[in-house]
C-alpha positions as CSV (number, residue, x, y, z in Angstrom):
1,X,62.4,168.4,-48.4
2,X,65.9,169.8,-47.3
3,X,68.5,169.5,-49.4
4,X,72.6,169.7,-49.4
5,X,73.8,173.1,-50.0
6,X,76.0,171.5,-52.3
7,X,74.8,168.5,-54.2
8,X,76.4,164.9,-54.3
9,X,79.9,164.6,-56.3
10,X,79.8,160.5,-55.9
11,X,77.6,157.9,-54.3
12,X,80.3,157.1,-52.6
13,X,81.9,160.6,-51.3
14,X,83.1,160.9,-47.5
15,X,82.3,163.4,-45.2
16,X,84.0,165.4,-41.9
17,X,82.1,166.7,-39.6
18,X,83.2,170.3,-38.8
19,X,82.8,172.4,-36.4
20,X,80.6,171.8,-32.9
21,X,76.6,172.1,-32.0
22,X,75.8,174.0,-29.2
23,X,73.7,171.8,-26.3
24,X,70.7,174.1,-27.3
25,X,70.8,174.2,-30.6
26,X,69.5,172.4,-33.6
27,X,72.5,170.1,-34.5
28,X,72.1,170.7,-38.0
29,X,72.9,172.4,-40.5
30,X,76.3,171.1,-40.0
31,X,79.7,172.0,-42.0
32,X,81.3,169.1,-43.7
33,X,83.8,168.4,-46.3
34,X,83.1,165.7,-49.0
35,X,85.9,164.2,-50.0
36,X,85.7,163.2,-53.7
37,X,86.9,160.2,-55.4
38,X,89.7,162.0,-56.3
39,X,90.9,162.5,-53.1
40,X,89.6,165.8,-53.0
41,X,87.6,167.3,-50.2
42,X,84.3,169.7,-50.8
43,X,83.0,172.1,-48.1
44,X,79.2,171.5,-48.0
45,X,76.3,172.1,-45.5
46,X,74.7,169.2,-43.7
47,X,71.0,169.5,-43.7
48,X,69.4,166.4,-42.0
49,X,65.9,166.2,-42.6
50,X,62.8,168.4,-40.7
51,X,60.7,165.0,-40.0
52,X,60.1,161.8,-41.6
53,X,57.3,161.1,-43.8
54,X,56.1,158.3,-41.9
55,X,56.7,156.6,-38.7
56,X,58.8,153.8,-40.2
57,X,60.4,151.0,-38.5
58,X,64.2,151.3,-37.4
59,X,66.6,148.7,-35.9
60,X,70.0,149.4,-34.4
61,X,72.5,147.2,-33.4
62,X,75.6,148.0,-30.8
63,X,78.0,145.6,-29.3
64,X,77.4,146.5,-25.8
65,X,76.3,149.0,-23.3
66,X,79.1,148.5,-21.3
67,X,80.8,151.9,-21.9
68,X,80.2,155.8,-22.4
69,X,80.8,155.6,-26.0
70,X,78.0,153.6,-26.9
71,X,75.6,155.0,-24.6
72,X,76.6,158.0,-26.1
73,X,75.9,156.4,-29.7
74,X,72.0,155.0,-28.0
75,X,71.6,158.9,-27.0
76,X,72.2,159.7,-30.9
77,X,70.4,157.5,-32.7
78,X,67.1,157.6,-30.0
79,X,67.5,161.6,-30.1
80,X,67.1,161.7,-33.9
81,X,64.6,158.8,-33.6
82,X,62.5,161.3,-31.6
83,X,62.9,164.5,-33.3
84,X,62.5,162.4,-36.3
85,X,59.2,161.0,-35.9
86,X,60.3,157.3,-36.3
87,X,59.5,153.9,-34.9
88,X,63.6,152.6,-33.0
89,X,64.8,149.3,-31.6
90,X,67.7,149.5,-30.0
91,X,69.8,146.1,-29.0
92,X,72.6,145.1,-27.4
93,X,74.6,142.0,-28.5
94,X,76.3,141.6,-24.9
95,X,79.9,141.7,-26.1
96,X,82.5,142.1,-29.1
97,X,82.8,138.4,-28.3
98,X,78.6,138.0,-29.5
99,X,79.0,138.4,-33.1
100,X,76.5,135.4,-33.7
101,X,74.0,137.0,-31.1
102,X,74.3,140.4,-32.8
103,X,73.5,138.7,-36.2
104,X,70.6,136.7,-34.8
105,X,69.2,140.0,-33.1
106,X,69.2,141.5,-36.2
107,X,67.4,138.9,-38.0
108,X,64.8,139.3,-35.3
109,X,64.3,142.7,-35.2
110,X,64.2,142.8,-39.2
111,X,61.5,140.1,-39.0
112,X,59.3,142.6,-37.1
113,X,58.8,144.5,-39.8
114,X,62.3,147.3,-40.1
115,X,62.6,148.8,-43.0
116,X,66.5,149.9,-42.4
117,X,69.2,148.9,-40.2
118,X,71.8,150.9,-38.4
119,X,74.7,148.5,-37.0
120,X,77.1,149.0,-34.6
121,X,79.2,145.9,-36.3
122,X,81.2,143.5,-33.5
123,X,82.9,141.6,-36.7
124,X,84.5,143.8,-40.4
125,X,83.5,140.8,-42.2
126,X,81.5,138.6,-39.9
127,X,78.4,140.5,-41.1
128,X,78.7,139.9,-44.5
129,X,76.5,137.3,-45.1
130,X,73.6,138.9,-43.1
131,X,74.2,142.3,-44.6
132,X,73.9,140.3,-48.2
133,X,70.3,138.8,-47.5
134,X,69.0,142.1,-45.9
135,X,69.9,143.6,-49.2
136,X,67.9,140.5,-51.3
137,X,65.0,141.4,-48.4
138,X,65.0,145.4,-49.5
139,X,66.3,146.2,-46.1
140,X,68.8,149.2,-46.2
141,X,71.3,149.0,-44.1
142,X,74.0,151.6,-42.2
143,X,77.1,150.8,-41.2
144,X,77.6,152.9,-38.3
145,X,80.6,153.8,-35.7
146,X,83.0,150.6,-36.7
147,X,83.3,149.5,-39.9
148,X,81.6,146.7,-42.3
149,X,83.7,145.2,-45.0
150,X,80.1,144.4,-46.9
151,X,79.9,146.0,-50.4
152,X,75.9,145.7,-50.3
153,X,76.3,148.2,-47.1
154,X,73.9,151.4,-48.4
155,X,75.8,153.9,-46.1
156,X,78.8,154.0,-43.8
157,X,78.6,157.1,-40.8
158,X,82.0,155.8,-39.2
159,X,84.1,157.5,-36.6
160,X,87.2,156.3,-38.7
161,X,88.9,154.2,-36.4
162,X,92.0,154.4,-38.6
163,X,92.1,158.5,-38.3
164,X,91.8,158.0,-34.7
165,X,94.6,155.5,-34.2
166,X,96.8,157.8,-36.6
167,X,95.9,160.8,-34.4
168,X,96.9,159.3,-30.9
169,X,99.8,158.1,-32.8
170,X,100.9,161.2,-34.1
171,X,100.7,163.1,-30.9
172,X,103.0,161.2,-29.8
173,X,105.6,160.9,-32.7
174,X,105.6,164.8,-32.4
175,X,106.3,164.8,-28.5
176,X,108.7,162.1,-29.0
177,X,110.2,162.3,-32.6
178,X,112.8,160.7,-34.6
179,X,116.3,161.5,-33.1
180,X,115.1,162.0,-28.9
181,X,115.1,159.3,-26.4
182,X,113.4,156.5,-27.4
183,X,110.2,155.8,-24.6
184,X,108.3,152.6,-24.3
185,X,104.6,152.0,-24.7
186,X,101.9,149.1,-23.9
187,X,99.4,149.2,-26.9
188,X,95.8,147.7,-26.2
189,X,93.8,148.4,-29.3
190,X,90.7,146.6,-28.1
191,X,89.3,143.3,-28.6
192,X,91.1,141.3,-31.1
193,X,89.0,141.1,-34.7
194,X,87.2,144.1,-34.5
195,X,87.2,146.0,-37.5
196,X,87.7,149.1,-36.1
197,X,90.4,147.6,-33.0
198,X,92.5,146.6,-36.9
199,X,91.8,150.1,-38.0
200,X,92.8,151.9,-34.9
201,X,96.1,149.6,-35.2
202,X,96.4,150.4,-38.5
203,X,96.0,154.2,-37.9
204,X,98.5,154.0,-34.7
205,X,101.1,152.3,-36.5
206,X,101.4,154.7,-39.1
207,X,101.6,157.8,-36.9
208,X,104.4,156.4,-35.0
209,X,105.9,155.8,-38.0
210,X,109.7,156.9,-37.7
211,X,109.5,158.5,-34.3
212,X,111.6,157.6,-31.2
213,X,108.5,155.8,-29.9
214,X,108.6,151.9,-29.2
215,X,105.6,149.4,-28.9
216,X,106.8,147.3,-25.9
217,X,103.7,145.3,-26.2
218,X,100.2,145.0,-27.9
219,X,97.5,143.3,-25.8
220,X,94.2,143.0,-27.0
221,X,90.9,142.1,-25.2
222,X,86.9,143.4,-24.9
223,X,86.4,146.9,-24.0
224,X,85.2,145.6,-19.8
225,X,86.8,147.9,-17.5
226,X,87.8,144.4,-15.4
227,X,89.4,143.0,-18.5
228,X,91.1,146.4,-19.2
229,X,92.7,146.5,-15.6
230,X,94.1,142.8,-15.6
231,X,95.9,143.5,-18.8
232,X,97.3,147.0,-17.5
233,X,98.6,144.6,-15.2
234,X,99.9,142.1,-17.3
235,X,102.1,144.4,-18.8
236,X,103.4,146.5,-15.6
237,X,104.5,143.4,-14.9
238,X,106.0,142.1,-17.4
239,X,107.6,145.5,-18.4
240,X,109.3,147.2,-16.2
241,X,110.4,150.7,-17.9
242,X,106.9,151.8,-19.8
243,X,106.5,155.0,-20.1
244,X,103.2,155.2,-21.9
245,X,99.6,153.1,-21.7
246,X,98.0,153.8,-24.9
247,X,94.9,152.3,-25.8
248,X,90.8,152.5,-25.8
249,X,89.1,154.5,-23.7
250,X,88.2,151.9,-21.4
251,X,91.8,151.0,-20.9
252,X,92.7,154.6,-20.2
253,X,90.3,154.8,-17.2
254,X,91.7,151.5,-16.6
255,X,95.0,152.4,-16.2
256,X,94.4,155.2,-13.7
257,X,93.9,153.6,-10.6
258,X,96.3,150.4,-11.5
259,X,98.8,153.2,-11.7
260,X,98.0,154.7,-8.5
261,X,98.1,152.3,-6.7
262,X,102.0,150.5,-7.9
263,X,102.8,154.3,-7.2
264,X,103.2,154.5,-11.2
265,X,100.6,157.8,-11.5
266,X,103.0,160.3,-13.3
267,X,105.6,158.4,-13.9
268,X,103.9,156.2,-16.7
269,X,101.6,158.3,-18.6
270,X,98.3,157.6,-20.1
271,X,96.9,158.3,-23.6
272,X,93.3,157.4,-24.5
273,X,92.4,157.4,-28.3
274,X,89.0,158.6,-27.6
275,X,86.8,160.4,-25.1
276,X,84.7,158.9,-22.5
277,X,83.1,160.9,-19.5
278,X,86.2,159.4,-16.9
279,X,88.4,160.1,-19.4
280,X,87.1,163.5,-20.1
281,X,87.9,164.2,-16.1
282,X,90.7,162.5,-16.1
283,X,92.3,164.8,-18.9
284,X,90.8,167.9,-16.8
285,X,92.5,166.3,-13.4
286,X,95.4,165.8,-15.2
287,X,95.4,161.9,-14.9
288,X,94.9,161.1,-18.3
289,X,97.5,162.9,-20.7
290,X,95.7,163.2,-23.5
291,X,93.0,161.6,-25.2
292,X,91.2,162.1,-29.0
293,X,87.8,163.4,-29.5
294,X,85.2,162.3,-32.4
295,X,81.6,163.6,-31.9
296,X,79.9,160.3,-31.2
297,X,76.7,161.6,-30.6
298,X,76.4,163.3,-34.0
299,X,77.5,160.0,-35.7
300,X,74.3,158.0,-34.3
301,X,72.1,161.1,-35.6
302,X,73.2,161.0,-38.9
303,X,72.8,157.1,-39.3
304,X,69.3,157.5,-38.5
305,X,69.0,160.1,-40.9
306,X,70.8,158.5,-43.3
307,X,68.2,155.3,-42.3
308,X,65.1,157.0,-43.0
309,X,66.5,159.2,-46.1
310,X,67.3,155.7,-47.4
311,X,63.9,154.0,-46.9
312,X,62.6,157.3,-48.3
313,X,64.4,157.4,-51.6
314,X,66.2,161.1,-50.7
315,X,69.3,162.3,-51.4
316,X,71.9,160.5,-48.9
317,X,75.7,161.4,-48.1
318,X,76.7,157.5,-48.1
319,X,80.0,157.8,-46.8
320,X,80.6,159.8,-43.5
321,X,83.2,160.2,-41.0
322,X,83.8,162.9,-38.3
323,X,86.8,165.2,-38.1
324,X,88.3,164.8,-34.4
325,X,91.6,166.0,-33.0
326,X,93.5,165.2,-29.6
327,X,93.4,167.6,-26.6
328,X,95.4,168.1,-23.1
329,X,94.5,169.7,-19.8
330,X,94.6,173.1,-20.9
331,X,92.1,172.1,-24.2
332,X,89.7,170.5,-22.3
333,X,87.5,173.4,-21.4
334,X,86.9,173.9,-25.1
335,X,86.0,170.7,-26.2
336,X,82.3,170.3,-27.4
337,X,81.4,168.3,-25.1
338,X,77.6,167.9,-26.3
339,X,78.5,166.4,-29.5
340,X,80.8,163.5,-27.9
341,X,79.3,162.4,-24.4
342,X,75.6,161.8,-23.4
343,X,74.5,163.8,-21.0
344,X,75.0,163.1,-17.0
345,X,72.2,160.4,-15.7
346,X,71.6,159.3,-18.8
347,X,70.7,155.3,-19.0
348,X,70.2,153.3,-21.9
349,X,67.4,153.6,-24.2
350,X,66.2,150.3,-26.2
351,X,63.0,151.4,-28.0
352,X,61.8,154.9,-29.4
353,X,57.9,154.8,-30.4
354,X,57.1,157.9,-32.6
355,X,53.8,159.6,-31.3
């Protein structure tokens, strides 16, 4: 068995992934910092594991597959299922509005025979009764991507919604700080109750912290493209002088063509807190101001590592969260692209079956 370069400080240290994976390349060993309970941060060597012992039984659970993030979290998790050797059900819940389809998916899947979940949680604490009787079933279970409240969760591999919210927010407190005009944004988190939509407000609001920069508006609402657009409308209406659309991904791509076509392109910018393959050309075009990057794709491996490493009984880094930062135009070229984005063409995949 592989084994950290560095061994465990705490049960419960945190992780940030450093550094990128090159698309032909193992994407391991990976550098990370632990960050200890003391607040301190370890640089270790991330050494997922060669294969698993035996073809075990894996569910996953996303909200949707309505976007490019998550279908670039179901390329993760059915990569490493693959390379792996394991048995993967993927489903989707149909909507952050689905929380009691999600759970009774789960329950499903779980009845088939799983020995771990990773989840994709719609709800912080809407889970934690389910995530209680998986743990009286011996079912492990990894909170992946958004953030379970549930203290009987066996791993968290998160793309801290908070530090991504904080990051879009600082980018602009520094373009706009304390003491310069003050500019006017519309704020649209994501759909209202979402763990991670509370984080990224969370994060925001603390990066804007003291800067000239001024909410106009939060809106929330489910990550739909359709959705998206009628509330980038909402607000261009009811505001008059924005100067900034901040939001999800979704909402930045969004935004684009509402702009265009009320003749606002330019003159209200847009800032995505995350990356998406329209809002990676966007920030190339120049359409899209700025937007943050987390390697989504290397978060769903590392749940499924951290899955079978669980049911396994190895060594597990149970708290895990990648290190991201915001880019322009002139950054994009650099960004590594293979860690965040599924490839092009790429469609859903719902079931791995090790051979």
């Amino acid at each position: 068995m592989k084994k950290w370069t560095m061994g465990f400080q705490a049960a419960g240290a945190a992780a940030l992934l450093m550094g990128s994976v090159a698309a032909h390349a193992a994407w391991y060993p990976l550098d990370v910092e632990m960050m200890n309970p003391d607040g301190s941060r370890t640089p270790a060597k991330y050494e997922a594991l060669p294969k698993a012992e035996k073809p075990w039984n894996v569910c996953v659970s996303f909200p949707h597959m309505k976007d490019s993030f998550w279908l670039a979290a179901d390329y993760g998790v059915t990569e490493e299922a693959k390379r792996l050797g394991v048995n993967l059900q993927v489903m989707d819940a149909g909507g952050y509005t689905e929380l009691n389809n999600q759970i009774s998916q789960i329950e499903n899947c779980v009845a088939g025979g799983a020995k771990a979940v990773v989840i994709g949680s719609i709800s912080q604490d809407g889970l934690n009764n389910l995530v209680a009787d998986l743990k009286k079933k011996g079912v492990y279970v990894v909170d992946a991507y958004n953030g379970i409240a549930s203290k009987d969760v066996d791993a968290h591999v998160l793309t801290i919604p908070s530090d991504e919210g904080f990051r879009a927010g600082q980018y602009l407190a520094r373009k706009h700080p304390a003491g310069s005009p003050k500019v006017k944004i519309a704020w649209l988190p994501g759909p209202a109750g979402a763990g991670w939509v509370e984080l990224f407000n969370q994060g925001f609001l603390k990066g804007i912290q003291g800067s000239a920069v001024e909410i106009a508006e939060t809106k929330y609402g489910d990550t739909g493209k359709e959705v998206q657009a009628r509330l980038v409308e909402d607000l261009l209406q009811t505001h008059k002088d924005l100067d900034y659309v901040v939001g999800t991904a979704v909402t930045a791509e969004a935004a684009v063509p509402v702009l265009r076509g009320r003749g606002l392109a330019g003159k209200v910018k847009v800032v995505s807190v995350y990356t998406t393959p329209g809002v990676y050309e966007g920030v190339k075009a120049g359409r899209i101001e700025a937007a943050g990057m987390a390697p989504v794709v290397l978060v769903g491996r590392i749940a499924v590592d951290q899955a079978v490493r669980l049911i396994e009984n190895k060594d597990v880094l149970r708290n895990v969260g990648p290190l991201g930062h915001v880019y322009q135009k002139a950054e994009a070229k650099d960004l590594p692209i293979d860690t965040v984005l599924a490839p092009n063409g790429f469609k859903p995949v719902f079931k791995v079956t090790a051979k």
